[in-house]
C-alpha positions in Angstrom: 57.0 4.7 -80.6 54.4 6.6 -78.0 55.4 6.7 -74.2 53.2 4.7 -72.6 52.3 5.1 -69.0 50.5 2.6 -66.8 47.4 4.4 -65.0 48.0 5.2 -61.2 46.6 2.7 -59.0 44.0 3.9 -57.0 44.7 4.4 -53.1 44.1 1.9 -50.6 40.6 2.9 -48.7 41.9 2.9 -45.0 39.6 0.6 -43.1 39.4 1.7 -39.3 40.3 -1.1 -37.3 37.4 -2.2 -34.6 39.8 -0.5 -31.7 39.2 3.0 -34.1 35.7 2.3 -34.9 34.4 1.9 -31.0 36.6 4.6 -30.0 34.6 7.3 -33.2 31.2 5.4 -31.6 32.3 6.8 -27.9 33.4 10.4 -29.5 30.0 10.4 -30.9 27.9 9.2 -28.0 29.7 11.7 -25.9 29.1 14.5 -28.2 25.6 13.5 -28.6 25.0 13.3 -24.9 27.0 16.8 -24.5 24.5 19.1 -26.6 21.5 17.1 -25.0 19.7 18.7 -22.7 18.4 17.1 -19.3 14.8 18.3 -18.6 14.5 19.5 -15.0 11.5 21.2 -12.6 13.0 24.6 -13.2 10.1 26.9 -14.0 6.8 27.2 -13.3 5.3 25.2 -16.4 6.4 21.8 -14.5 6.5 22.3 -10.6 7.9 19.6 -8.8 5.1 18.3 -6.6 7.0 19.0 -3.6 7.3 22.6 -4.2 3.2 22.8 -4.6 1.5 24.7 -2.8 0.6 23.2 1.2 -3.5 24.1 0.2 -3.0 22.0 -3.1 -1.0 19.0 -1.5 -3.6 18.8 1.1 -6.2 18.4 -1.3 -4.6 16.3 -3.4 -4.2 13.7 -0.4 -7.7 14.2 0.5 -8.2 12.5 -2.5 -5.4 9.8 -2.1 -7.1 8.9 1.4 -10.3 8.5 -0.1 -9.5 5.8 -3.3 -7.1 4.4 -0.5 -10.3 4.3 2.1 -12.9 2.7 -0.8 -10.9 0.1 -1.5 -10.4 -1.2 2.7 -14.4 -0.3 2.7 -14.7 -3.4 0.4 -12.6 -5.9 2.3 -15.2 -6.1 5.7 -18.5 -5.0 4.1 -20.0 -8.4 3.7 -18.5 -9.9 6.6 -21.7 -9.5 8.3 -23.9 -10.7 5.8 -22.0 -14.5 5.7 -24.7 -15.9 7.4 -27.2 -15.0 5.0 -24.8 -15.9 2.2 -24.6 -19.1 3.6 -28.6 -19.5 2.9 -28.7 -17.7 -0.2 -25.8 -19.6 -1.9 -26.2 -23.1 0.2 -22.7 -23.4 1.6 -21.3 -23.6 5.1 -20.8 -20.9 6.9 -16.9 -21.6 7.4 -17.1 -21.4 3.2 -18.4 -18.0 3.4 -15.6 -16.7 5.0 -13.8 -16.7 1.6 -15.6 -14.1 0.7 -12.9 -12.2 3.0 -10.1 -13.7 2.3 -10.6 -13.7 -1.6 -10.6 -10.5 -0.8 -7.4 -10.1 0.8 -5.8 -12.3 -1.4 -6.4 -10.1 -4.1 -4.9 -7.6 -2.4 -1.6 -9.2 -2.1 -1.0 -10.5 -5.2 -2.2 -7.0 -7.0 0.1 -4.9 -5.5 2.9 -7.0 -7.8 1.8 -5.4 -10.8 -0.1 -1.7 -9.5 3.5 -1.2 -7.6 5.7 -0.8 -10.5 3.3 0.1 -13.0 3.1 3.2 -10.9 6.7 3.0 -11.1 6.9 3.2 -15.2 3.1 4.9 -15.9 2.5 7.2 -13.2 0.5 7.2 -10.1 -3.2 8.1 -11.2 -2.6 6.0 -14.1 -1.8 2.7 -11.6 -4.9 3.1 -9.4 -7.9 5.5 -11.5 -8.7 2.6 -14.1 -7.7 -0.1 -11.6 -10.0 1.2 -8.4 -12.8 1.8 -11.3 -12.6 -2.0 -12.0 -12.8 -2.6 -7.9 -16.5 -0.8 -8.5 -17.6 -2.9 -11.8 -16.5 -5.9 -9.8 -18.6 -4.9 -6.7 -21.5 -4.9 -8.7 -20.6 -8.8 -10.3 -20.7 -9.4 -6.2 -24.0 -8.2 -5.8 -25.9 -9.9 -8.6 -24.4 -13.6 -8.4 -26.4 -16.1 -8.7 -23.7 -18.8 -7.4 -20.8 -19.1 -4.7 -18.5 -19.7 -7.6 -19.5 -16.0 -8.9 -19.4 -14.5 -5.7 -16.1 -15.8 -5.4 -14.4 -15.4 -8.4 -15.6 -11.2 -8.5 -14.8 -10.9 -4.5 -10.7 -12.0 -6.0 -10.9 -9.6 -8.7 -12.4 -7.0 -6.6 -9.4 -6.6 -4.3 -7.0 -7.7 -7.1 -7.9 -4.5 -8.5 -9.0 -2.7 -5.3 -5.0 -3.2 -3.9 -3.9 -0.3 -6.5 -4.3 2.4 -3.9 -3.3 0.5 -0.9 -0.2 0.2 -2.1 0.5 3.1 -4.3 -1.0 6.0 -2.1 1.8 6.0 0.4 4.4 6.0 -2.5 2.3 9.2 -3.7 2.4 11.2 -0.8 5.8 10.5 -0.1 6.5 12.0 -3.9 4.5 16.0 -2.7 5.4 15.5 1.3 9.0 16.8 2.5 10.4 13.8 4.9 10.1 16.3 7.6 6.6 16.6 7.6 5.1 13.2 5.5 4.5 11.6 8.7 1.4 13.3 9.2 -0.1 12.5 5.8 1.0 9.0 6.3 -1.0 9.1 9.7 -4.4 10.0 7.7 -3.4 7.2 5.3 -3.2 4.9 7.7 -6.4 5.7 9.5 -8.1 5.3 5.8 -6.3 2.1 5.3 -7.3 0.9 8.6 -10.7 2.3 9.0 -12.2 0.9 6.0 -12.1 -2.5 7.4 -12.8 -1.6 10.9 -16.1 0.6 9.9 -17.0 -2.0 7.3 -19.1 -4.5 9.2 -21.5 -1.9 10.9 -22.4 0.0 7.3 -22.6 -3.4 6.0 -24.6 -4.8 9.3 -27.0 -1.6 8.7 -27.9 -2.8 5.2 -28.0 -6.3 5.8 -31.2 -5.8 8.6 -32.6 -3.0 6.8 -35.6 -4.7 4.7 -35.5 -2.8 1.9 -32.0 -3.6 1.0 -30.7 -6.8 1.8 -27.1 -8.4 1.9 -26.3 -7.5 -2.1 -26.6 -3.7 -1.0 -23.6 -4.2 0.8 -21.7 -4.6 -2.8 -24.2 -2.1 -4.1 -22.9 0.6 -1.4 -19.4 -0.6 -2.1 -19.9 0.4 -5.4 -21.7 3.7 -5.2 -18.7 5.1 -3.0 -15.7 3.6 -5.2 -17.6 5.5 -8.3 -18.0 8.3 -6.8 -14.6 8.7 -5.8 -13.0 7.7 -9.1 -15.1 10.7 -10.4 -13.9 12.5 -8.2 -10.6 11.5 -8.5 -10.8 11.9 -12.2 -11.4 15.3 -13.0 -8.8 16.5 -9.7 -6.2 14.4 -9.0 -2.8 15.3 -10.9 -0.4 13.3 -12.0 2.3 13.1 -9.0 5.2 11.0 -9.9 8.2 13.3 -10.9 10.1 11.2 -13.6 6.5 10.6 -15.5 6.3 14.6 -14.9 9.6 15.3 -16.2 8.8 12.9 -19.4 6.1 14.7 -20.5 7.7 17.7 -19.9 10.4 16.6 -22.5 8.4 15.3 -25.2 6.3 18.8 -25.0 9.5 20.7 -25.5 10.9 18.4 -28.2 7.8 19.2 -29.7 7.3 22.7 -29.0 10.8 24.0 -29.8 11.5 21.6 -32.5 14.6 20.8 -30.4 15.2 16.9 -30.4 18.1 17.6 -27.6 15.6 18.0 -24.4 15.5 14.5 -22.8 14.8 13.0 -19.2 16.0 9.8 -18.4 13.5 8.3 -17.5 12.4 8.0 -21.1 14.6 5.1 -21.9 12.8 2.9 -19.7 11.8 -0.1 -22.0 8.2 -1.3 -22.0 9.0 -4.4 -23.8 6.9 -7.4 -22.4 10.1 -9.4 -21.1 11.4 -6.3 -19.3 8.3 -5.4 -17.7 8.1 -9.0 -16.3 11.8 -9.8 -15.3 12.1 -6.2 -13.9 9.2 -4.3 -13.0 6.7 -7.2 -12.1 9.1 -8.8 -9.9 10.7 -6.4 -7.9 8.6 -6.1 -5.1 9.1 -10.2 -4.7 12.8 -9.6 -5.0 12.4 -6.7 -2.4 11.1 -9.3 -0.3 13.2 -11.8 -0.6 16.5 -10.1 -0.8 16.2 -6.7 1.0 16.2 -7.7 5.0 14.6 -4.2 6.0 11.6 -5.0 3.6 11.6 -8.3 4.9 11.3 -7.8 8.7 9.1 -4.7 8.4 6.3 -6.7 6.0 6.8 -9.6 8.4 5.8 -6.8 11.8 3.3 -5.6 9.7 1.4 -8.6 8.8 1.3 -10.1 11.9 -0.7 -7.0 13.5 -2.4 -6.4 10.4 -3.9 -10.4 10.1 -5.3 -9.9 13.9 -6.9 -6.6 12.4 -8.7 -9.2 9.8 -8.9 -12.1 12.4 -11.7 -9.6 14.4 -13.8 -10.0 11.6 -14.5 -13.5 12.7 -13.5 -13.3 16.9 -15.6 -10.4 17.5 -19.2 -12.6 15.8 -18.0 -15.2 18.6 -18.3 -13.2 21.4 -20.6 -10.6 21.3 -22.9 -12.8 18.3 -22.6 -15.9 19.8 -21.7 -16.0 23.3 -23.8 -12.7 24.4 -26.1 -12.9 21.8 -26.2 -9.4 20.6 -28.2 -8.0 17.2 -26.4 -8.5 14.6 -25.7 -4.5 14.1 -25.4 -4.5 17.5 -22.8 -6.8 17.7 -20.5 -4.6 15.6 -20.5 -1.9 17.0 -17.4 -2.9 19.0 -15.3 -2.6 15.7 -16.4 1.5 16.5 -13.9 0.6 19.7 -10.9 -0.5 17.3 -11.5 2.9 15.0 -11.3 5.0 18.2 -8.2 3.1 19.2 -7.1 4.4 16.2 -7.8 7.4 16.1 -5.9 7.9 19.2 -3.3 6.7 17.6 -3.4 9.6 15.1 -2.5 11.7 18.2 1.0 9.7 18.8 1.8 9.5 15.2 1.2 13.2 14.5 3.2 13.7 17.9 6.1 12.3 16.4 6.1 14.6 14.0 7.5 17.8 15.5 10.8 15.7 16.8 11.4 13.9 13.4 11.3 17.1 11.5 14.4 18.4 14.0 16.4 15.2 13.3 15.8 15.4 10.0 16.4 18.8 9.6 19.7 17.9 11.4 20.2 15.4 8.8 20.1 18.5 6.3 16.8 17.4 5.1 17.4 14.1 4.2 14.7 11.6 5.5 16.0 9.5 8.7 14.0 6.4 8.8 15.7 5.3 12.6 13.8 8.5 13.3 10.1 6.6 13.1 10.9 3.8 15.0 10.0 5.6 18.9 6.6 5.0 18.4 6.6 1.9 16.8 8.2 0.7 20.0 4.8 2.5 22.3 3.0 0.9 20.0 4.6 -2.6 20.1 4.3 -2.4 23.9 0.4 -1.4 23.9 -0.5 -4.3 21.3 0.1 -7.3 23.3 -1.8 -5.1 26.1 -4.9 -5.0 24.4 -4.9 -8.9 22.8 -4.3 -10.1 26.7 -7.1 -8.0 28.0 -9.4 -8.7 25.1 -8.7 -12.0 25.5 -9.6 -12.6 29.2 -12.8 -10.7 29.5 -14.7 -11.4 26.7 -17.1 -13.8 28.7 -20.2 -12.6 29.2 -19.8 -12.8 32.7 -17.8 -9.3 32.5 -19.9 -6.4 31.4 -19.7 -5.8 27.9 -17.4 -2.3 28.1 -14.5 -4.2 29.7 -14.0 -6.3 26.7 -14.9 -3.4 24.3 -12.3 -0.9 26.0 -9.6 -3.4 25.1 -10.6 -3.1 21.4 -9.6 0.3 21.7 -5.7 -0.7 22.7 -6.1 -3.2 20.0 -6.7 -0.3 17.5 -3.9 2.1 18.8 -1.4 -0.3 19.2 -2.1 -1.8 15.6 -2.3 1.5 13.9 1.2 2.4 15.4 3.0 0.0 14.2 1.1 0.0 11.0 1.8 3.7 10.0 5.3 3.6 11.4 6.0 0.7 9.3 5.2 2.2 6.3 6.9 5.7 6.8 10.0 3.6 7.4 9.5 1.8 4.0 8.7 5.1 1.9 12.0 6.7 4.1 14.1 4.0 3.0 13.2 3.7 -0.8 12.4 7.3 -2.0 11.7 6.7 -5.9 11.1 2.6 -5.4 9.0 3.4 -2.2 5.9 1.7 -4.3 7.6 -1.5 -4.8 8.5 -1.5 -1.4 5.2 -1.0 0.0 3.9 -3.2 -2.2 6.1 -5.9 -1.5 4.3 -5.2 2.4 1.2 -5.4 1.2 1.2 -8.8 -0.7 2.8 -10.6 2.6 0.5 -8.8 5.3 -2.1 -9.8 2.7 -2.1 -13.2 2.7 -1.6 -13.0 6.4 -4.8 -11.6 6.8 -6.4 -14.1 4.2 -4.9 -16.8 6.3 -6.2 -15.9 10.1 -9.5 -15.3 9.0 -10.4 -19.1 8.3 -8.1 -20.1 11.3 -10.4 -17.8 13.9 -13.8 -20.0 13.9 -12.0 -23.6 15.0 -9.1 -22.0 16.6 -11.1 -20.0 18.7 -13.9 -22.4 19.3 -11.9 -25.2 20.3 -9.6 -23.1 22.7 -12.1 -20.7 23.7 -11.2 -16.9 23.2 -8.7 -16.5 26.2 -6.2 -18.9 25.3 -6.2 -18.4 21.7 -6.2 -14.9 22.3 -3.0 -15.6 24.3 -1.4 -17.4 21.9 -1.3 -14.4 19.4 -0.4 -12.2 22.4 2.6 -14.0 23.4 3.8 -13.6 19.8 3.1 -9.6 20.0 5.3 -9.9 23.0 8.1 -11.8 21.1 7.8 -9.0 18.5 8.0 -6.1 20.7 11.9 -6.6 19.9 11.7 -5.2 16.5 11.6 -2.0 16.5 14.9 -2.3 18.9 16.7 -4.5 16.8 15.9 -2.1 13.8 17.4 0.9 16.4 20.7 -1.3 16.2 21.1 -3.3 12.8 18.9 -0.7 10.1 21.5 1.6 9.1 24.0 -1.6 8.3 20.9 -2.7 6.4 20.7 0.0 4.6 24.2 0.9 3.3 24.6 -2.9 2.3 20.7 -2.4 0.1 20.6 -2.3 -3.7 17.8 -0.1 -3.6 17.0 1.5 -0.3 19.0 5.0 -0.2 22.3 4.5 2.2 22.0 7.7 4.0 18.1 8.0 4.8 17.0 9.1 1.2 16.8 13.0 0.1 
């Protein structure tokens, strides 16, 4: 009878327990992440944009200050023509002035998508397509038919027109060293500033010449935003670094065959419910939950409204109650640019002390360091509303008035620039939502004054309304101190600002 022998059983697969399987995921992440490689500016294919060349950067925020400058243009350039508007489009004349503040409105809530799209697609990206719609828009302004038209493209036109005035700052704080930004900031600022303040007079020039009419004020609006998104178009670079060092990866993944080259950057998701819940509101929770973003867009839209509340106070006196030409009666607004040019003198003044501190600070930005002038500038403000205020009746020569428009200017443009060199100090790589954040509350600020000036000021009169906003200038001439005192605590305590005055 034959042996038999039973077959061997086979073995017992060994089934890692979930303990051994996360720990073999963690081995192999951590290898993984050991033979990538992390793309960095470290040749001469991929320069970081601070390291380029001063003659470049300067022309590359030549062309910054101009799509930042096109889109201000648009916000005054029919503020002169509301009277003719009126007749044209048979509404009142206090409906016209929406026609501004449409305006401005777009420009606050834009800057809530153009900031952090910057943030994920790059800077030219955010404003070339967006500042190109500003223009196409422009053009719906000058051939409506209707006040509902006229309306609905003036929105749209500083929807998309807010792209670079809120992104160019963030843009030359990516190529300026913190040392010496302030001075490209100043010539933003002036841009920013000088569009509306130079606005009525082109727009005054085309409205009384008789072969143009109010509807070449759009028309002119348009010409110059084409010509500098041309312009823009064929020079400007791409400036933000963690777009830069994306495409730097995926050129060497695919040059080299090498999938390990990789920049962080590159995981950011684009997925609809990130963008919204992350990127789209960030400058509202900026806003709302970062107290140095809160109290520097609150400075900053008080002072910036009164910029937009001239638009409408400066027709009431020298229109109205002197009875000037219509391009003769704004001219003054020349006063407020030279204020602020002026200004450019302080600011750029600044610059030779903040570059010792910061150098000091081992090159690291020092926001506390911007805050000196802000406090001249507080102080010069008020000045200018009192005096503004008080002498605009006729029975004082027109100059005395007209001087005080020039205080106005310097002390606005100040606080203006300072405030927005603190912001970009304070949140390096998120310096867009920041400033964006500032732009949508000083935005509907100056939406808001405008259609307050005409029965605030009539009813007063000019003096004590004027007053009114100057006592509040006085109130705020605190800010910059308590900043002095309570910012660094702010700072260390932020989620996104950088604890130790940036890089």
């Amino acid at each position: 009878m034959a042996d038999t022998q039973s077959p061997p059983e086979p073995p017992i697969e060994h089934r890692p327990s979930q303990e051994e399987e996360e720990k073999r995921r963690e081995s192999s992440a951590s290898s993984e992440a050991a033979e990538r490689i992390l793309v960095t500016f470290d040749d001469d294919t991929c320069k970081d944009p601070k390291k380029w060349s001063v003659k470049y950067k300067l022309w590359v925020t030549v062309q910054l200050n101009l799509l930042a400058f096109a889109a201000s243009l648009g916000s005054s350039i029919t503020a002169p023509a509301q009277d003719k508007i009126s007749q044209v489009m048979g509404v009142s004349r206090e409906v016209t002035v929406l026609s501004i503040s449409l305006y401005v409105i777009g420009f606050a809530f834009g800057p809530l998508f153009w900031g952090p799209v910057s943030e994920l697609w790059g800077r030219k990206m955010s404003m070339l397509p967006a500042t190109f719609c500003l223009g196409v828009f422009s053009i719906g302004t000058a051939v409506s038919k209707g006040p509902a038209s006229l309306f609905i493209t003036r929105f749209f036109g500083g929807l998309f027109g807010s792209a670079p005035n809120s992104n160019v700052a963030a843009a030359l704080g990516d190529i300026w060293e913190p040392r010496i930004r302030g001075a490209a900031m100043s010539f933003y600022a002036v841009c920013v500033v000088g569009g509306p303040t130079l606005g009525p007079t082109i727009g005054a020039a085309a409205l009384v010449n008789p072969h143009l009419g109010w509807r070449w004020t759009e028309y002119i609006e348009a010409i110059v935003t084409f010509a500098v998104v041309l312009i823009t178009a064929i020079f400007l670079p791409e400036i933000y670094p963690p777009v830069l060092l994306s495409r730097k990866a995926r050129k060497l993944r695919k040059t080299t065959g090498n999938a390990a080259y990789y920049h962080p950057s590159e995981a950011n998701k684009l997925d609809v419910n990130t963008v919204v819940t992350k990127h789209l509101t960030r400058p509202l929770r900026m806003l709302t939950t970062e107290p140095i973003v809160t109290a520097i867009a609150v400075y900053a839209s008080f002072v910036f409204g009164l910029l937009y509340l001239t638009l409408e106070v400066f027709p009431i006196v020298y229109l109205e109650d002197r009875g000037w030409p219509v391009v003769s009666a704004t001219l003054p607004f020349i006063g407020l640019f030279v204020g602020i040019l002026c200004a450019l003198g302080i600011n750029l003044g600044n610059i030779k002390r903040y570059a010792q501190i910061s150098d000091a600070a081992g090159g690291k930005s020092v926001p506390e360091a911007r805050l000196q002038p802000m406090i001249l500038g507080s102080i010069i403000f008020p000045i200018g509303l009192f005096w503004f205020g008080w002498t605009a009746n006729p029975k004082y020569h027109w100059a005395i008035p007209t001087v005080a428009t020039g205080f106005i200017g310097a002390g606005f443009n100040i606080i203006f620039q300072q405030c927005i060199n603190y912001l970009v100090d304070s949140y390096g790589l998120y310096a867009a939502s920041a400033t964006s954040a500032n732009t949508f509350l000083r935005s509907i600020m100056a939406a808001g004054l405008p259609l307050a000036a005409n029965p605030m000021f009539h009813s007063l009169g000019v003096g004590p309304a004027m007053s009114i906003l100057g006592a509040v200038a006085v109130l705020a001439i605190a800010v910059p101190f308590l900043f002095l005192k309570y910012a660094i605590v702010l700072r260390r305590k932020s989620a996104f600002a950088m604890a130790e005055g940036g890089k």
